[in-house]
PDB file of the backbone (N, CA, C, O) and the ligand in Angstrom, with CONECT records:
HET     ZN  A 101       1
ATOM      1  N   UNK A   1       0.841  -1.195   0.000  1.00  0.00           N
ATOM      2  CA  UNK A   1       0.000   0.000   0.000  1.00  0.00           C
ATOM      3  C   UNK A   1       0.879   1.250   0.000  1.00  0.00           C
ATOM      4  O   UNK A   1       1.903   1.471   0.648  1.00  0.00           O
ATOM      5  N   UNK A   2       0.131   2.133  -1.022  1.00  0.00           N
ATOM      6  CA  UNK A   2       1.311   3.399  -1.257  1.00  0.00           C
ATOM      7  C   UNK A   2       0.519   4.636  -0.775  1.00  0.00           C
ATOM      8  O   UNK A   2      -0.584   4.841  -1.283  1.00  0.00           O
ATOM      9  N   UNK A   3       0.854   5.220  -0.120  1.00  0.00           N
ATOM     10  CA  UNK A   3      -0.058   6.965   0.444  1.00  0.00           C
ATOM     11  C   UNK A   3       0.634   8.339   0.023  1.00  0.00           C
ATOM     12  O   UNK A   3       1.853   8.470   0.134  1.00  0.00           O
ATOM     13  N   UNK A   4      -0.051   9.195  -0.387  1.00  0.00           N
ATOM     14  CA  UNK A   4      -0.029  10.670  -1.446  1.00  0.00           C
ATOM     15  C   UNK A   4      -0.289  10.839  -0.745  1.00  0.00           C
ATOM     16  O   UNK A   4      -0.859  10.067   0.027  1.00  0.00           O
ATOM     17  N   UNK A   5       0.019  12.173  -0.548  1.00  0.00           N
ATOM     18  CA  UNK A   5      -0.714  14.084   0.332  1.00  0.00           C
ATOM     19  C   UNK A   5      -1.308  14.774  -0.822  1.00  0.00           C
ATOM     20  O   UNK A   5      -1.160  15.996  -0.787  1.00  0.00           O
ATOM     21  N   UNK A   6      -2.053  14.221  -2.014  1.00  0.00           N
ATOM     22  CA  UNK A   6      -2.722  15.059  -2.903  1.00  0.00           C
ATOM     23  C   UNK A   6      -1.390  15.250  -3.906  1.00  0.00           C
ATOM     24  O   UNK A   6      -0.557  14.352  -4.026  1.00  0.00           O
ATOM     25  N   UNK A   7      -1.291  16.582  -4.639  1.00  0.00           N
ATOM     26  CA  UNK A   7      -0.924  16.873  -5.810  1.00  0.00           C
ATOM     27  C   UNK A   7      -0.226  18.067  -5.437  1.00  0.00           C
ATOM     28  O   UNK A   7      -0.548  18.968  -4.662  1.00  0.00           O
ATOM     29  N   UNK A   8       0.950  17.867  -6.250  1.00  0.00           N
ATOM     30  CA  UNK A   8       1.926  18.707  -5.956  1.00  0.00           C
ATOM     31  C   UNK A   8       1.722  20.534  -6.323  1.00  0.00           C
ATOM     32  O   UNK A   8       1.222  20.824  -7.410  1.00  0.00           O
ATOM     33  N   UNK A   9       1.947  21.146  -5.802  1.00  0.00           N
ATOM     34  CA  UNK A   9       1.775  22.808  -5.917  1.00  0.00           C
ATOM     35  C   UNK A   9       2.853  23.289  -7.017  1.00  0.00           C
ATOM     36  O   UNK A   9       2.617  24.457  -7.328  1.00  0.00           O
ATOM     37  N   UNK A  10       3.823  22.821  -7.616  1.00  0.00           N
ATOM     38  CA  UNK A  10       4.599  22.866  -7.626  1.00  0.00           C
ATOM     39  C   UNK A  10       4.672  22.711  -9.852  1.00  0.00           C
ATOM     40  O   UNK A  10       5.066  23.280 -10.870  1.00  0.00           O
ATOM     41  N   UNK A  11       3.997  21.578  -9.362  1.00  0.00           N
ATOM     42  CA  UNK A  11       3.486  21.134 -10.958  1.00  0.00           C
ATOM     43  C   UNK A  11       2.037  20.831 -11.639  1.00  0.00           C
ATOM     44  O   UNK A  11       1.694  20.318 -12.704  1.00  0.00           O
ATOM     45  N   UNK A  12       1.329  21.402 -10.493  1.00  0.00           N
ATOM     46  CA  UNK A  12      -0.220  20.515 -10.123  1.00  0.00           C
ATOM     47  C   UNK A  12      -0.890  19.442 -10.976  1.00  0.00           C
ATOM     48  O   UNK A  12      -2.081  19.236 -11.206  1.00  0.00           O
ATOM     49  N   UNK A  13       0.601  18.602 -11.517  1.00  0.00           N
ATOM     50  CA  UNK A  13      -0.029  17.066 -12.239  1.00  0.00           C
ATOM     51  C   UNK A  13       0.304  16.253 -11.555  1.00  0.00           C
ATOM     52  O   UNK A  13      -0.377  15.227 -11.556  1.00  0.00           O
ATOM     53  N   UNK A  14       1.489  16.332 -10.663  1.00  0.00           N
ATOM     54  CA  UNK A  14       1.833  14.747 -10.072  1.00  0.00           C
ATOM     55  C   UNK A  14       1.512  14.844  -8.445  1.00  0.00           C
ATOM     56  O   UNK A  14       1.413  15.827  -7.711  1.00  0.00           O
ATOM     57  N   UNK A  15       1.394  13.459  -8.189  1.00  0.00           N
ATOM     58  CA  UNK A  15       0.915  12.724  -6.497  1.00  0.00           C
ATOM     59  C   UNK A  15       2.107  13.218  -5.502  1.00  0.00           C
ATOM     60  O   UNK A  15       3.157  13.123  -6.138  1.00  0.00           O
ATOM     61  N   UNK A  16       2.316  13.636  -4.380  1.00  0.00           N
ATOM     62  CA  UNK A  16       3.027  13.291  -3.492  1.00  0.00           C
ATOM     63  C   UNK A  16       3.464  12.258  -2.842  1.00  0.00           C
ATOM     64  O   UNK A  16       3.090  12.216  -1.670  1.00  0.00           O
ATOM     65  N   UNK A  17       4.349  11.124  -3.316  1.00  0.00           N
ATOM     66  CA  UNK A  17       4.152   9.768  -2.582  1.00  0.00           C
ATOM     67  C   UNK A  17       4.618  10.249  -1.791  1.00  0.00           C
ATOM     68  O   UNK A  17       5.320  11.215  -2.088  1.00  0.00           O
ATOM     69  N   UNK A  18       4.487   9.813  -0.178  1.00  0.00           N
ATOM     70  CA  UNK A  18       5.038   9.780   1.189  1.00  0.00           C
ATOM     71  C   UNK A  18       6.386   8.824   1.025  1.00  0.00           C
ATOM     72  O   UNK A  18       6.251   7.801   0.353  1.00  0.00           O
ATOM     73  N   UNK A  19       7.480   9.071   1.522  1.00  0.00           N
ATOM     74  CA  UNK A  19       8.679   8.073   1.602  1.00  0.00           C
ATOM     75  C   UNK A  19       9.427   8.347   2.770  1.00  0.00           C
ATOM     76  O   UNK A  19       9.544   9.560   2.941  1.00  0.00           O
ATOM     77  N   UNK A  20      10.052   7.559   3.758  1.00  0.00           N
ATOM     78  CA  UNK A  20      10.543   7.383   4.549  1.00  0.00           C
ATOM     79  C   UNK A  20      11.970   7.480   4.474  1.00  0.00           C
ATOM     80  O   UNK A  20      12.490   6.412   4.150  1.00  0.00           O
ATOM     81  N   UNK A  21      12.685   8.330   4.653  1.00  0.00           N
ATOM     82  CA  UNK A  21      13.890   8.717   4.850  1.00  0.00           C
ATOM     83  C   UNK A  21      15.036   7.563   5.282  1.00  0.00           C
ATOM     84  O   UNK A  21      15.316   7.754   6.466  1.00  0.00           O
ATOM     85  N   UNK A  22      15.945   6.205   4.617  1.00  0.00           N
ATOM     86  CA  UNK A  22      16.431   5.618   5.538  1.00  0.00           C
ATOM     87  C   UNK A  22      17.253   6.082   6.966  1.00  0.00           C
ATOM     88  O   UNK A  22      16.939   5.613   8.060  1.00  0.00           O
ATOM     89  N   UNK A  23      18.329   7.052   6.788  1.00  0.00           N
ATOM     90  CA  UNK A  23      19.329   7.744   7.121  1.00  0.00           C
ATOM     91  C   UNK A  23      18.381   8.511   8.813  1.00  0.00           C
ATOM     92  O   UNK A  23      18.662   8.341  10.000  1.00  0.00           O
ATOM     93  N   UNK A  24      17.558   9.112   8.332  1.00  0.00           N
ATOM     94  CA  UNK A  24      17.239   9.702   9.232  1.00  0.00           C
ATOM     95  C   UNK A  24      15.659   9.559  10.216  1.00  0.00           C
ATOM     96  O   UNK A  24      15.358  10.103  11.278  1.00  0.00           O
ATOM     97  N   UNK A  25      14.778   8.481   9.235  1.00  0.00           N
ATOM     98  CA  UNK A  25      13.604   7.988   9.728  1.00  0.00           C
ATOM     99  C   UNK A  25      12.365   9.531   9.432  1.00  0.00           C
ATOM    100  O   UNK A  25      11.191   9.331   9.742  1.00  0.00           O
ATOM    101  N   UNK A  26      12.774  11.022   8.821  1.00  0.00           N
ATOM    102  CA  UNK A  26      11.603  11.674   8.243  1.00  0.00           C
ATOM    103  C   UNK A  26      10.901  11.105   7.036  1.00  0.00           C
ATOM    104  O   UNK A  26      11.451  10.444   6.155  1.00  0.00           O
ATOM    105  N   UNK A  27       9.578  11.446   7.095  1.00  0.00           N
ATOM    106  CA  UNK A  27       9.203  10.895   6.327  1.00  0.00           C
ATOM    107  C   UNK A  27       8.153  12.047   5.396  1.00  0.00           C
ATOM    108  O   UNK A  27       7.098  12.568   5.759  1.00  0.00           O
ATOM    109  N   UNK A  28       8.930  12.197   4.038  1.00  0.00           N
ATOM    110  CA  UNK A  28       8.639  13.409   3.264  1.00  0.00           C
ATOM    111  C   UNK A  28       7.570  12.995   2.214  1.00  0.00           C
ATOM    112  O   UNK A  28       6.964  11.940   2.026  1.00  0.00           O
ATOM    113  N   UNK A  29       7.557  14.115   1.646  1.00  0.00           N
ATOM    114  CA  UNK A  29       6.279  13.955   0.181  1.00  0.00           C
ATOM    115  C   UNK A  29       7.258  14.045  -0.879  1.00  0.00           C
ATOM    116  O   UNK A  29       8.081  14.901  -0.554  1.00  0.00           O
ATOM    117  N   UNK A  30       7.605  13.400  -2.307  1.00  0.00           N
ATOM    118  CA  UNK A  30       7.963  12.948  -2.992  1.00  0.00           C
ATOM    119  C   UNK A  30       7.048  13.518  -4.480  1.00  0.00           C
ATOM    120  O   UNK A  30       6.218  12.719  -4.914  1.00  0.00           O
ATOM    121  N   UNK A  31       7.207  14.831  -5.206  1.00  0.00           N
ATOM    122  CA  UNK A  31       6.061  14.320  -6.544  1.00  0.00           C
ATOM    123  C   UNK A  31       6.929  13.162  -7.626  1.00  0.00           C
ATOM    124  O   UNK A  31       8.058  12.724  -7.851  1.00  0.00           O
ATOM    125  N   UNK A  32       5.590  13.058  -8.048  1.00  0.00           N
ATOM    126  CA  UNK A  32       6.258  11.577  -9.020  1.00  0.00           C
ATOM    127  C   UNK A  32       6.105  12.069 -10.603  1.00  0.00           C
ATOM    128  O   UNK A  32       6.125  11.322 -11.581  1.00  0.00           O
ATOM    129  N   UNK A  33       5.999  13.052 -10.605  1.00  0.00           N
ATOM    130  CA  UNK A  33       6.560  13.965 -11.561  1.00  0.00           C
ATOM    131  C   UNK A  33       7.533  14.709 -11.848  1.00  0.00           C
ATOM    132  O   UNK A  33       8.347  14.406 -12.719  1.00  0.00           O
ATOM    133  N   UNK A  34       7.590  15.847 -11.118  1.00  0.00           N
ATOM    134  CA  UNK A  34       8.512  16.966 -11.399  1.00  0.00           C
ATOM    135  C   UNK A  34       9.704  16.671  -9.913  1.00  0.00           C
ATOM    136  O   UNK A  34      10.619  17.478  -9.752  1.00  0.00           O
ATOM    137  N   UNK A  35       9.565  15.632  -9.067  1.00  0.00           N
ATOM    138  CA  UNK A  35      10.694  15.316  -8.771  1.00  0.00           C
ATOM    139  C   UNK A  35      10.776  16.293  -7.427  1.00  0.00           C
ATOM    140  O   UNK A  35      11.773  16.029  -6.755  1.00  0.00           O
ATOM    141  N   UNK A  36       9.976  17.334  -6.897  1.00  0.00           N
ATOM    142  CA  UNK A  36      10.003  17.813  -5.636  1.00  0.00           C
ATOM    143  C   UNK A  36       9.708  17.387  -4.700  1.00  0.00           C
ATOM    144  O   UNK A  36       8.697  16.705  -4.530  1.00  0.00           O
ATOM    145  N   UNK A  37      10.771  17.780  -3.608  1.00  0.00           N
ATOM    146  CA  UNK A  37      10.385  16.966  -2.143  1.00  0.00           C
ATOM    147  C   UNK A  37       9.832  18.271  -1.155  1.00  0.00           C
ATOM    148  O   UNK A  37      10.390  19.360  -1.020  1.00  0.00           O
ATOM    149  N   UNK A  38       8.798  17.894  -0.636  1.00  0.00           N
ATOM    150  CA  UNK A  38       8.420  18.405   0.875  1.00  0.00           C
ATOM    151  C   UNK A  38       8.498  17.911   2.020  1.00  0.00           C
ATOM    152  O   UNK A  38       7.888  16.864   2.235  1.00  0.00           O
ATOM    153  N   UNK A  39       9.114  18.406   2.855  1.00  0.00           N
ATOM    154  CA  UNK A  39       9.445  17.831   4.558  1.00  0.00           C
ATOM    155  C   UNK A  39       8.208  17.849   5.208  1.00  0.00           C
ATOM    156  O   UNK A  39       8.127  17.090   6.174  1.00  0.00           O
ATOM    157  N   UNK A  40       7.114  18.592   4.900  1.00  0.00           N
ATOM    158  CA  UNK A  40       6.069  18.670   5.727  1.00  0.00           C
ATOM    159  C   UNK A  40       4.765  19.581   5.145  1.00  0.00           C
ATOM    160  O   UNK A  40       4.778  20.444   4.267  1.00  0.00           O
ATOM    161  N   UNK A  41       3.678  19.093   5.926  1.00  0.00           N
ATOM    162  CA  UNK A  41       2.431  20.261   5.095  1.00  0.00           C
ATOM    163  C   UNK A  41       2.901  21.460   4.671  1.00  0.00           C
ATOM    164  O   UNK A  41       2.725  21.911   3.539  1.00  0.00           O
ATOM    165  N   UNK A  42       3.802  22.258   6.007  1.00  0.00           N
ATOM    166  CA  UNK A  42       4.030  23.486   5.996  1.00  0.00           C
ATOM    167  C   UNK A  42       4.981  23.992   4.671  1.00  0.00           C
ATOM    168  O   UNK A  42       4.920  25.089   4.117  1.00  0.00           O
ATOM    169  N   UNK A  43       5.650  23.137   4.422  1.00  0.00           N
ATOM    170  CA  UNK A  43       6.202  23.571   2.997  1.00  0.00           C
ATOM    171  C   UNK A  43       5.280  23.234   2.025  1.00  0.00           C
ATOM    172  O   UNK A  43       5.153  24.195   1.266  1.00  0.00           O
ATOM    173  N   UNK A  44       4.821  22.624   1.815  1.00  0.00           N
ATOM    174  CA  UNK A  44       3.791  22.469   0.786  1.00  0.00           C
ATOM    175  C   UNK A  44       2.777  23.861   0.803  1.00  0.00           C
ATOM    176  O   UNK A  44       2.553  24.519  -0.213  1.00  0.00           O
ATOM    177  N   UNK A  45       2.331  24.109   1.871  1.00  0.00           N
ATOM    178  CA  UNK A  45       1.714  25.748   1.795  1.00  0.00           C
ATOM    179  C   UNK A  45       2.517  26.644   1.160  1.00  0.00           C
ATOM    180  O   UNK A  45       2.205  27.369   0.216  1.00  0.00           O
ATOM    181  N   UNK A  46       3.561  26.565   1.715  1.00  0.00           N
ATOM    182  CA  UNK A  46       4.342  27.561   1.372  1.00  0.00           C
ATOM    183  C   UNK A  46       5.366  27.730   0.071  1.00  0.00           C
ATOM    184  O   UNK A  46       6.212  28.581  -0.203  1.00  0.00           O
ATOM    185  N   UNK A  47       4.853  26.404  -0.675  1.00  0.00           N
ATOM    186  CA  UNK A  47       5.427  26.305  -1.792  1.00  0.00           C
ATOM    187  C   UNK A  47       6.902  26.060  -1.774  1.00  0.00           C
ATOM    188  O   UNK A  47       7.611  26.645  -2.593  1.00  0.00           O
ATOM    189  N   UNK A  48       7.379  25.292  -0.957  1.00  0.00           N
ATOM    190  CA  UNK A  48       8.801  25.294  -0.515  1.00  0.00           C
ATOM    191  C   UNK A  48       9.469  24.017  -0.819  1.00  0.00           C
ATOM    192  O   UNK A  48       9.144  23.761  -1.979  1.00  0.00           O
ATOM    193  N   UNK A  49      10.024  23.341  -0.497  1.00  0.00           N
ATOM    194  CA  UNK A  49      10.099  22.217  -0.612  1.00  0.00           C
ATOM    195  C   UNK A  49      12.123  22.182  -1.076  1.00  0.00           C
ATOM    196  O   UNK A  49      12.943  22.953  -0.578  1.00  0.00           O
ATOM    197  N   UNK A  50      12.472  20.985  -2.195  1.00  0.00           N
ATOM    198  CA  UNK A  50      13.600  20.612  -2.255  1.00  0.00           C
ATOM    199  C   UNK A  50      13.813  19.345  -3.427  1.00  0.00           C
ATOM    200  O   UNK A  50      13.098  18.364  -3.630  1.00  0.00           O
ATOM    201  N   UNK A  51      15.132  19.793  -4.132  1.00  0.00           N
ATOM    202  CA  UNK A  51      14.766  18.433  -5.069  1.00  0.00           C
ATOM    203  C   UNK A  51      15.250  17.522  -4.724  1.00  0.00           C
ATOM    204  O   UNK A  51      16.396  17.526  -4.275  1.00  0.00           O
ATOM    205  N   UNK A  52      14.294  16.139  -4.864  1.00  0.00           N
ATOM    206  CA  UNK A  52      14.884  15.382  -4.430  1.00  0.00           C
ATOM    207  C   UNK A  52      15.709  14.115  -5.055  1.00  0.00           C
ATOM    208  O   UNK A  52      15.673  12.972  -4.600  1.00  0.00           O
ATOM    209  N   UNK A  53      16.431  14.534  -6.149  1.00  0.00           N
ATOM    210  CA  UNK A  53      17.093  13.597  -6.590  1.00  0.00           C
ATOM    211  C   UNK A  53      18.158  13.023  -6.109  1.00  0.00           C
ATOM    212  O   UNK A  53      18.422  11.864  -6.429  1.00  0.00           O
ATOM    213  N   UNK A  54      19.013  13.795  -5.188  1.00  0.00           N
ATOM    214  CA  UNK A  54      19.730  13.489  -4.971  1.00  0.00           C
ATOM    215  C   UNK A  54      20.609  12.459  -3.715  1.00  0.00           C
ATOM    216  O   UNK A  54      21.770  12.055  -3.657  1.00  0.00           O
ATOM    217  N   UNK A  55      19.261  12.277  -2.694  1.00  0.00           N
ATOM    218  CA  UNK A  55      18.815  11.480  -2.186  1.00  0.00           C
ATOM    219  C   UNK A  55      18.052   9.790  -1.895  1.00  0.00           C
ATOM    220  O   UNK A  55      17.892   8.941  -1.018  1.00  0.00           O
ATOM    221  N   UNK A  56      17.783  10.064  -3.224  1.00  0.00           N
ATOM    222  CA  UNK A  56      16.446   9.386  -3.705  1.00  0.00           C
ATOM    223  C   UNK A  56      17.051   7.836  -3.079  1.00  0.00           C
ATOM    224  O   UNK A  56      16.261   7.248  -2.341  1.00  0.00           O
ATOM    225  N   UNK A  57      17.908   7.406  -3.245  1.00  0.00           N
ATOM    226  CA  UNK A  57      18.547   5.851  -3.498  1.00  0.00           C
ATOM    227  C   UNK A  57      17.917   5.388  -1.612  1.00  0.00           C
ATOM    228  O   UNK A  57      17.456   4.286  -1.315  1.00  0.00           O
ATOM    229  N   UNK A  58      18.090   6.574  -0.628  1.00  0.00           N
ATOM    230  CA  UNK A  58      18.082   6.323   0.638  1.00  0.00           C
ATOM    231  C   UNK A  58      16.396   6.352   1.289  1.00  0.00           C
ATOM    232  O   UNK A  58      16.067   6.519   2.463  1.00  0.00           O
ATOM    233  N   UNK A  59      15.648   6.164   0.277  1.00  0.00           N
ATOM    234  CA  UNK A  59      14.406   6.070   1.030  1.00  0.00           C
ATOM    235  C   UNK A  59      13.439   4.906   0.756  1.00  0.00           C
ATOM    236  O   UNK A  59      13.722   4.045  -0.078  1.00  0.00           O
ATOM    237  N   UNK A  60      12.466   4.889   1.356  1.00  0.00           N
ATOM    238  CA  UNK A  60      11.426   3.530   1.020  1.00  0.00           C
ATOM    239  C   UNK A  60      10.118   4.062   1.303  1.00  0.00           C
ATOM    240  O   UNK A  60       9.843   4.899   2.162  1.00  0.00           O
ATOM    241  N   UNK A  61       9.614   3.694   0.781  1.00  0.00           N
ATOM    242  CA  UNK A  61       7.492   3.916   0.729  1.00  0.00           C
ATOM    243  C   UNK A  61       7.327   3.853   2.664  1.00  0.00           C
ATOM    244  O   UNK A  61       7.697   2.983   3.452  1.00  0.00           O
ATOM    245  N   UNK A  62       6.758   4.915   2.851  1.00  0.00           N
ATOM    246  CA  UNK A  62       6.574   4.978   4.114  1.00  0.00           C
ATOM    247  C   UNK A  62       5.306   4.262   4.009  1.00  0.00           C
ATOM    248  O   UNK A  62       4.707   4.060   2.953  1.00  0.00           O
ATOM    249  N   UNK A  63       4.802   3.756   5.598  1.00  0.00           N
ATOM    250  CA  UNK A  63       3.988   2.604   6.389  1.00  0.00           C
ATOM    251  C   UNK A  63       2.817   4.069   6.958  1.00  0.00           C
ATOM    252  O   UNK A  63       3.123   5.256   7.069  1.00  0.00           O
ATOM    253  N   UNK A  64       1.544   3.439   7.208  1.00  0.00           N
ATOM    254  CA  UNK A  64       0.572   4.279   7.668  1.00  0.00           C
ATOM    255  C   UNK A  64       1.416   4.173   8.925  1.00  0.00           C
ATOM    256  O   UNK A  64       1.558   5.374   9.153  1.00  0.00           O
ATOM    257  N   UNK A  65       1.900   3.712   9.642  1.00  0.00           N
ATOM    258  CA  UNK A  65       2.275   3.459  11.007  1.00  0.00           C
ATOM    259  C   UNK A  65       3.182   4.696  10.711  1.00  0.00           C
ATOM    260  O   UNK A  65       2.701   5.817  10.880  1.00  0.00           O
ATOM    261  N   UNK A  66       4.281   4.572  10.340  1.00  0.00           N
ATOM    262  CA  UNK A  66       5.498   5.583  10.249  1.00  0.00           C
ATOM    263  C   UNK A  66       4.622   7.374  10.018  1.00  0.00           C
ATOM    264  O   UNK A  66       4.960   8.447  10.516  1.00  0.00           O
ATOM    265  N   UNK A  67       3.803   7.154   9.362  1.00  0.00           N
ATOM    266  CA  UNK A  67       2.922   8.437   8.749  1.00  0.00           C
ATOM    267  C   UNK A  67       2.469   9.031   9.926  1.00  0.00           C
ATOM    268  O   UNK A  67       2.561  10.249  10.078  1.00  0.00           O
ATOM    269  N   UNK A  68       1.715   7.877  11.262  1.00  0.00           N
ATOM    270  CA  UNK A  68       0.989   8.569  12.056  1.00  0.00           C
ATOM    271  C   UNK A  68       1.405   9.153  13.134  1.00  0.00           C
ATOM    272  O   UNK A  68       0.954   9.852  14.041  1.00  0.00           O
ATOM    273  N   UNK A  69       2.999   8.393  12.592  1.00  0.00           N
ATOM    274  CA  UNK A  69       4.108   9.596  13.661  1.00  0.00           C
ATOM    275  C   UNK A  69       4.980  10.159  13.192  1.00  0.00           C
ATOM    276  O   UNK A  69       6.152   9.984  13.526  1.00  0.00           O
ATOM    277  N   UNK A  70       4.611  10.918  12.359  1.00  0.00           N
ATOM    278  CA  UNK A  70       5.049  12.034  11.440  1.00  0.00           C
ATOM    279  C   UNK A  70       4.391  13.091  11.614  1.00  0.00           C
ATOM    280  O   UNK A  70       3.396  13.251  12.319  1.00  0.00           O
ATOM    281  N   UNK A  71       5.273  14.284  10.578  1.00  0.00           N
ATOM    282  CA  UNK A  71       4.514  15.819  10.694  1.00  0.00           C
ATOM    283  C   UNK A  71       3.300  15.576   9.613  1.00  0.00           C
ATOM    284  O   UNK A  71       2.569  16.550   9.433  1.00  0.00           O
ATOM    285  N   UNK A  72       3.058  14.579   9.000  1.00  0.00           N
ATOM    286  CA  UNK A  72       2.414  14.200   8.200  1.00  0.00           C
ATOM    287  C   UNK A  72       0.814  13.648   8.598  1.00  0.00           C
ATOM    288  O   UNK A  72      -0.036  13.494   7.722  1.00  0.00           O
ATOM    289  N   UNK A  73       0.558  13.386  10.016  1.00  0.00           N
ATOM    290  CA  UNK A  73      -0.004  12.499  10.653  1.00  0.00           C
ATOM    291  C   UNK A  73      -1.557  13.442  10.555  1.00  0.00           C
ATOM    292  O   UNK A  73      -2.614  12.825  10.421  1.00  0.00           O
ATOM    293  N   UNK A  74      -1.542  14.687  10.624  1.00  0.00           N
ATOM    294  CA  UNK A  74      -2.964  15.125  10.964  1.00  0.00           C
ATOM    295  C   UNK A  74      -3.607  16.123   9.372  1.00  0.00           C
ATOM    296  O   UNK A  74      -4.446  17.003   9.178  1.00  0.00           O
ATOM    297  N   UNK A  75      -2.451  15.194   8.372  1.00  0.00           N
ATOM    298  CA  UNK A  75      -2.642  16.063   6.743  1.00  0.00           C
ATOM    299  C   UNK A  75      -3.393  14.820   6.317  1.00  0.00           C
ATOM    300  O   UNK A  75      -3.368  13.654   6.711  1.00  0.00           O
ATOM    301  N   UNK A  76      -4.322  15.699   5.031  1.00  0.00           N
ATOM    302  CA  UNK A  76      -5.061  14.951   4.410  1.00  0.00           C
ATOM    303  C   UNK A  76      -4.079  13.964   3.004  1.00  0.00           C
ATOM    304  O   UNK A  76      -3.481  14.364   2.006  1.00  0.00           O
ATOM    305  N   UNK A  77      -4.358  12.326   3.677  1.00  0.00           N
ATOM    306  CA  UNK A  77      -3.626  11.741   2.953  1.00  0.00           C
ATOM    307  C   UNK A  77      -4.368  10.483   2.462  1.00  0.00           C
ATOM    308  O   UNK A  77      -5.247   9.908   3.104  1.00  0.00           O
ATOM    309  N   UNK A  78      -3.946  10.153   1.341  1.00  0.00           N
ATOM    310  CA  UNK A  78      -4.836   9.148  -0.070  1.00  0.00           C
ATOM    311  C   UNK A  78      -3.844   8.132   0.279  1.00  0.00           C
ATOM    312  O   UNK A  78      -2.690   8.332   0.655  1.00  0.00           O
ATOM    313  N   UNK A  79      -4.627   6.674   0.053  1.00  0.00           N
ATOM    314  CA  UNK A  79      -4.110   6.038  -0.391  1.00  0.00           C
ATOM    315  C   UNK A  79      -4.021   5.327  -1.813  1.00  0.00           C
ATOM    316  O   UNK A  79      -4.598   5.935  -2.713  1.00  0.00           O
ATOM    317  N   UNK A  80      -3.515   4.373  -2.089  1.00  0.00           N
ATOM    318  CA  UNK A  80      -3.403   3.827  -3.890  1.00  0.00           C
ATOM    319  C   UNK A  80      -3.470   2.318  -3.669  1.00  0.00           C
ATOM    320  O   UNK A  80      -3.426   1.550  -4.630  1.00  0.00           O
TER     321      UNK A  80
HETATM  322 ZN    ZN A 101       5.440  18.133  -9.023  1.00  0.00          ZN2+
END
C-alpha cells in the first residue's frame, strides 16, 4: 500500500508519494513527476520544498504506522 498528500503545488499534475527517509527515519512527500520533495504540510503551503534527486537511493514507501508519527499524521492523505 502506497499513500499521497494530494498533488503537488509545484506542478499541479503529479501525487506526493510519502517516503521514509532511511538515514534519518523523516518521512517526506515525494512528486512523481517533477521530482520535488516536501518535509512537511508546511512547505507544501508555502510552496517550498527541495529536489529530491539526490537522495532518492536512501528512502522507502513509508507505512501508515510511520505516517501517524510524522509531521504528516494530521494532513489529508490518499491512499493507492
Ligand atoms: Zn510536481
Amino acid at each position: 500500500m502506497q499513500f499521497h498528500a494530494g498533488h503537488c503545488p509545484n506542478c499541479h499534475n503529479g501525487r506526493l508519494f510519502l517516503f521514509r527517509e532511511s538515514e534519518t527515519g523523516d518521512v517526506y512527500g515525494h512528486c512523481e513527476e517533477c521530482e520535488q520533495g516536501y518535509r512537511s504540510p508546511d512547505e507544501i503551503e508555502s510552496r517550498g520544498g527541495f529536489l529530491t534527486l539526490l537522495n532518492d537511493s536512501d528512502a522507502e514507501w513509508a507505512t501508515a504506522d510511520e505516517i501517524s508519527r510524522s509531521v504528516w499524521a494530521n494532513y489529508r492523505i490518499f491512499q493507492t
